[in-house]
C-alpha positions in Angstrom: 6.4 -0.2 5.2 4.5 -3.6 4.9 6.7 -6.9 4.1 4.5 -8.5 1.0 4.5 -12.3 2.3 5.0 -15.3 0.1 1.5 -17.7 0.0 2.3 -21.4 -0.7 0.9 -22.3 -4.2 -2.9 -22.6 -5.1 -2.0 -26.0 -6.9 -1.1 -27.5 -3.4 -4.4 -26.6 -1.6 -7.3 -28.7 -1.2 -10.0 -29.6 -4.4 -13.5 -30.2 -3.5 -15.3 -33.5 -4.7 -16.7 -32.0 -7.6 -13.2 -30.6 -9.3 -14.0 -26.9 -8.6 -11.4 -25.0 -7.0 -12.1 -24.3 -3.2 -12.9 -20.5 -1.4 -9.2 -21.1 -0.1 -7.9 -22.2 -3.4 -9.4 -19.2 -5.1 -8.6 -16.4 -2.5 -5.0 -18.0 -2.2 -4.6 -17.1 -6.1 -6.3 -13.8 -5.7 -3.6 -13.1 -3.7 -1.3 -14.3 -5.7 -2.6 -12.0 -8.8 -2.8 -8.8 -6.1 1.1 -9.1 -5.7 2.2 -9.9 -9.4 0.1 -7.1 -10.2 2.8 -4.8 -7.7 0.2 -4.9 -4.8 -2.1 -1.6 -5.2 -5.1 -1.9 -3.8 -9.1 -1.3 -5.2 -9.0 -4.6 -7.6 -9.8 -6.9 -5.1 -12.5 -8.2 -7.1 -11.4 -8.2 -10.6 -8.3 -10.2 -8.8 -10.8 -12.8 -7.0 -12.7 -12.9 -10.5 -9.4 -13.5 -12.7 -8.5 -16.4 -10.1 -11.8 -18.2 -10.2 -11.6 -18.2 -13.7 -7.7 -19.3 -13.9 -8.8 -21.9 -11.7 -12.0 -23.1 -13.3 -10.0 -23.7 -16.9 -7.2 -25.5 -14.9 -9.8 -28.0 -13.1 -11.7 -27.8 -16.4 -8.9 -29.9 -17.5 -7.9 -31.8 -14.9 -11.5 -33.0 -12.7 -13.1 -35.7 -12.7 -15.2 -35.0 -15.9 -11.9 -34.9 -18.1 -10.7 -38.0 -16.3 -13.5 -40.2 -17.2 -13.6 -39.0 -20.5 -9.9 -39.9 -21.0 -10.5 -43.3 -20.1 
């Protein structure tokens, strides 16, 4: 029996220059979605793809576009 292991938040990892979520930041939330979703494999991609776009609507909001458009 495998021991599912906790990954530290996608919100604390690094952001690239541009706003867009990093490879880490997306595969770290992947994961994230593979264990919420009670950890059965074969949707590796559709849990990579949900992440991305989690991620893209939450830097969206919050990069450097949005800040300079606030101001």
């Amino acid at each position: 029996m495998s021991k599912a292991t906790v990954k530290p938040s996608a919100e604390s990892g690094p952001q690239s220059t541009e706003g867009h979520p990093t490879r880490e930041e997306i595969g770290l939330r992947a994961h994230q979605v593979y264990i919420e979703r009670g950890g059965a494999p074969g949707n590796d991609v559709e849990d990579w793809l949900q992440a991305e776009r989690e991620l893209l609507k939450k830097y969206g909001k919050t990069g450097p576009k949005a800040k300079a458009a606030a101001l």
